[in-house]
C-alpha positions in Angstrom: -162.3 7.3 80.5 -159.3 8.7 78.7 -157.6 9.2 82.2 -158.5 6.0 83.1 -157.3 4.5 79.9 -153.7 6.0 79.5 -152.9 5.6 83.3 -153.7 2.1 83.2 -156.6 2.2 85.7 -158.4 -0.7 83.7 -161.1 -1.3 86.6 -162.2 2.2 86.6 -162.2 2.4 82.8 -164.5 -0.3 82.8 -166.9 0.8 85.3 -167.2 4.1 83.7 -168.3 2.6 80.4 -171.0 0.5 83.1 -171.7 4.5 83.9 -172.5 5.6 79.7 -174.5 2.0 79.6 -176.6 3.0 82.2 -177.1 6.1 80.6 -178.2 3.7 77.3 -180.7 2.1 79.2 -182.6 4.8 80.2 -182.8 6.6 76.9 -183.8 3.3 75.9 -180.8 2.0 73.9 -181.0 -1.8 74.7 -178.5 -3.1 72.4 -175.5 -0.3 72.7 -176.4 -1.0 76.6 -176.4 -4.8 76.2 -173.1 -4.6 73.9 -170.9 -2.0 76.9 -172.0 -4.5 79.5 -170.6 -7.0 77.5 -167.2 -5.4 77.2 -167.2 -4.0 80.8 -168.0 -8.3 81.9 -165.6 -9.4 79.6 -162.6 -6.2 80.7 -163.1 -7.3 83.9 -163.1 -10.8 84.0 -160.0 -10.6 82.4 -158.3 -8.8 84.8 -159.5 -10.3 87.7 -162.7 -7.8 88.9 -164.8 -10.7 89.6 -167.2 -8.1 91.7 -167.0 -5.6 88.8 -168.1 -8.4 86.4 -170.8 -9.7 88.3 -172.3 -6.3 88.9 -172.7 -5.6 85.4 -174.0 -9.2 84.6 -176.7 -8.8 87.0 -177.6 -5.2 84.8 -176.8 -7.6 81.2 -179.6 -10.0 82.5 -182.1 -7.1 83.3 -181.9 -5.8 79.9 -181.8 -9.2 77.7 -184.9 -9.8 80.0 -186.4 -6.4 78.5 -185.9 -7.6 75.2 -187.7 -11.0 76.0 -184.4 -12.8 75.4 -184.8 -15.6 78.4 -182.0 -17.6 77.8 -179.1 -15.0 77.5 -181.2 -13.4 80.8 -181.0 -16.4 82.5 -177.2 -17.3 81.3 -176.0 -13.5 82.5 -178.1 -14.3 85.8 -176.5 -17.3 86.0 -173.4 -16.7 85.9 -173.7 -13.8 88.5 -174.6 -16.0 90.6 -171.7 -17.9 90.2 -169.4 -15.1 91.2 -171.3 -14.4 94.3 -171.1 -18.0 95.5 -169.2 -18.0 98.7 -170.6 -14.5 99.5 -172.9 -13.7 102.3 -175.9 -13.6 101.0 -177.3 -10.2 100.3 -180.0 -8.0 98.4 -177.6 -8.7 95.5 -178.1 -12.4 95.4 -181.9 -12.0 96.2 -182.1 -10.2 93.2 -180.5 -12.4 91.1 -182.6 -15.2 92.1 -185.7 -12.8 91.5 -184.4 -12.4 88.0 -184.5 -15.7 87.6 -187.7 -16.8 89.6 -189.0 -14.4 87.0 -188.0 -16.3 83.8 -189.5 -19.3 85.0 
């Protein structure tokens, strides 16, 4: 991430703190998880990674849904969604609408 950081290679910065929240999540670390997705969604949004940014909401959504919080689930899910509009629809979108099917 240093690499990334000091050469100014913001997009792969970002996705390699998606990597470590991965890692979180499967030791079980909701909330550090919950709070890099939030910086990776927000890094890239700001710099234009609209695919970047919905990846990582779609992961933000499964783990507020872990913690039984439904409405920032569906929000994340929601506006994942909104950054795939115009896309073909694919196993990405399908599981976005799962996610929030599964809310309902």
């Amino acid at each position: 991430m240093a690499v990334a950081r000091e050469n100014g290679f913001v997009s792969e910065e970002a996705n390699a703190v998606g990597q470590l929240a991965w890692i979180d999540r499967r030791r079980g670390k909701l909330e550090h998880t919950i709070e890099r997705f939030e910086w990776v969604v927000d890094t890239a949004g700001r710099i234009g990674n609209v695919q970047l940014a919905a990846q990582y909401l779609v992961e933000m959504a499964e783990c507020h849904r872990e913690r039984d919080d439904v409405g920032r689930a569906r929000a994340a899910w929601s506006r994942a969604l909104l950054f795939y509009s115009g896309r073909p629809r694919g196993r990405v979108i399908e599981r976005i609408e799962e996610g929030l099917a599964s809310l309902a």
